[in-house]
N, C-alpha and C positions, 0 to 999 in steps of 0.2 A: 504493500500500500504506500510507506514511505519513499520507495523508488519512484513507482506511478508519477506523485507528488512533484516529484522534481524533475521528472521527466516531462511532466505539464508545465510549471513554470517557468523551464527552458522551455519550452516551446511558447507561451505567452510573450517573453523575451524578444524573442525572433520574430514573432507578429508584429510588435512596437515597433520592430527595428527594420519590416516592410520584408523580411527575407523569409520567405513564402517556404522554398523548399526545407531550409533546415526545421525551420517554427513547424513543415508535416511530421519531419521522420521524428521529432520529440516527441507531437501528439500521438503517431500513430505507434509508437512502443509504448504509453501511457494505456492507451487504447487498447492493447492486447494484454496490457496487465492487468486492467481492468475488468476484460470480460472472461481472464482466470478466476477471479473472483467474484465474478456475477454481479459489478456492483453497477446497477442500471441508470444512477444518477451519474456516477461518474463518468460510466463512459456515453453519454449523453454530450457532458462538460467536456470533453476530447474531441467528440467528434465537431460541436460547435467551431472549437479552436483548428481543424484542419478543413471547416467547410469556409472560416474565416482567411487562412491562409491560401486558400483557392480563389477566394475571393479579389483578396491581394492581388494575386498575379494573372487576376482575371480569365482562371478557368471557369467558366461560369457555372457550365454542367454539372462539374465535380462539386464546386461549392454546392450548386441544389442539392442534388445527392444527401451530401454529410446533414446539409441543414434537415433536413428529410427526415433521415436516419436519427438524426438528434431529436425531431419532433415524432417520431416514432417510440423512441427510447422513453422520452417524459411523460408519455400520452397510458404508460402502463405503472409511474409512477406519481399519476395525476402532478405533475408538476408545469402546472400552467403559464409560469415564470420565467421559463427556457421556451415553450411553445411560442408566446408573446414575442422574445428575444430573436428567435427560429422563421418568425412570419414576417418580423422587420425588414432583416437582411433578406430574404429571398423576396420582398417589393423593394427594395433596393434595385437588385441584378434584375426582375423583370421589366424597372422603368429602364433602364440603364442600354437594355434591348429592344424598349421602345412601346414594350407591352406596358402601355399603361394604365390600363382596366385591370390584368392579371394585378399588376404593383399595388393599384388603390384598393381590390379587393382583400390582399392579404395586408395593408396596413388597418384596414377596418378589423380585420380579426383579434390582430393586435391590439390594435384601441379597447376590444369589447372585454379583453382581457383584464387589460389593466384598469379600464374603467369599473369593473367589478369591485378590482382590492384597492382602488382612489390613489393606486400608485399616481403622485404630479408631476414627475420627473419624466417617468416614462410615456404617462399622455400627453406631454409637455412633446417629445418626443415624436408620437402615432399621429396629434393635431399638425405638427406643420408638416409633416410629410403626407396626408391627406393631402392640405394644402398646395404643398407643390405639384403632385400629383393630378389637382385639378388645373393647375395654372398649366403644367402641359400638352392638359387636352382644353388650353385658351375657355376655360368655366371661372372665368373670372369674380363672381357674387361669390359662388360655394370653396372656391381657393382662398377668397380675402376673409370670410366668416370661418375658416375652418385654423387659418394660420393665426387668425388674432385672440382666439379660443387658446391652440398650444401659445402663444407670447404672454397671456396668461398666466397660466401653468409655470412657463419658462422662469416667469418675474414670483411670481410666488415661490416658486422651490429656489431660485436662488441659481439658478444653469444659466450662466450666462453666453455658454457656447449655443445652447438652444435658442437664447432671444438673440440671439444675433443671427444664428440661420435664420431664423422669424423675419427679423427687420432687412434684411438681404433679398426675401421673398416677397415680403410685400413690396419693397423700392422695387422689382423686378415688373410686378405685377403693375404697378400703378404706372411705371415707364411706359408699358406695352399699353396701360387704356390710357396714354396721353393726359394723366391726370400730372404735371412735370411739378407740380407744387408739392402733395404729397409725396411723389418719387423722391425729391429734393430730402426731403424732410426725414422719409427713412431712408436714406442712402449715410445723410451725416449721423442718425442715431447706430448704423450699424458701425461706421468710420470712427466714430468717437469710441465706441463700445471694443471693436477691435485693436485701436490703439492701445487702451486699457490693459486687454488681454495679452497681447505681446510684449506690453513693457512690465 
């Protein structure tokens, strides 16, 4: 189990560090240690981290797969948590391919998840990416009500990397319906906000 362990957080390392192949081969000898043990949470928790490093290096397939595999794994340990986590990232890679109905359906999944346990963080999260997701298929009402919902969330929990995708989203939005006042207006709140964050 303690091997596992640190065969996972080398492997989380290597994610940070964007280097996709070595962050697999740690997950996936965690991953085999794991299902000598039959432990279904953890290797849930591995397979995430190597659907993540696919993701990285933009296998997309492989990345579904593990995410898959992972919301398979949770789904016999009711852990809704990881599922939530699991349906993020795979509307990520389906807007990403342009599927943008597949993307906003599995962020809605997401949402309903965490809207149950009032996780803010995380619907902080599932709302602006709704959001974006409508602003791609140009639904400009249900993109600006949906982003300003997570910027909420974002400002209440205190993520400020959240309201600032927020305010990034909305300047975007409001550029495209030629509203250049409001544009203006969250373009310097994201500006100001990201100086912030960088320094």
């Amino acid at each position: 189990f303690g091997q596992s362990i640190c065969y996972q957080n080398i492997g989380l390392i290597h994610n940070s560090l964007e280097n996709g192949e070595r962050a697999r081969k740690n997950f996936i000898k965690a991953l085999e240690l794991r299902e000598e043990i039959n432990d279904t949470t953890g290797m849930a928790d591995c397979s995430i981290g190597i659907g993540l490093s696919f993701q990285s290096d933009e296998k997309l397939d492989s990345a579904l797969f593990y995410f898959n595999y992972a919301i398979e794994l949770s789904v016999v340990v009711n852990d809704l948590i990881t599922q939530s986590y699991c349906y993020t990232n795979m509307g990520h890679i389906y807007r990403t391919r342009g599927d943008i109905k597949m993307g906003l359906d599995l962020y809605f999944k997401s949402y309903e998840i965490n809207k149950e346990f009032g996780n803010k963080i995380n619907l902080a999260a599932d709302l602006i990416s709704i959001g974006q997701a409508y602003l791609d298929m140009d639904e400009y009402l249900m993109a600006e009500k949906y982003t300003n919902e997570g910027l909420e969330y974002a400002i209440e929990s205190g993520k400020r990397e959240y309201e600032k995708n927020a305010y990034i989203t909305l300047y975007v939005l409001f550029k495209e319906t030629e509203n250049y006042k409001k544009a203006l207006e969250y373009y310097e709140l994201f500006s100001e906000l990201n100086n912030e964050l960088f320094n």
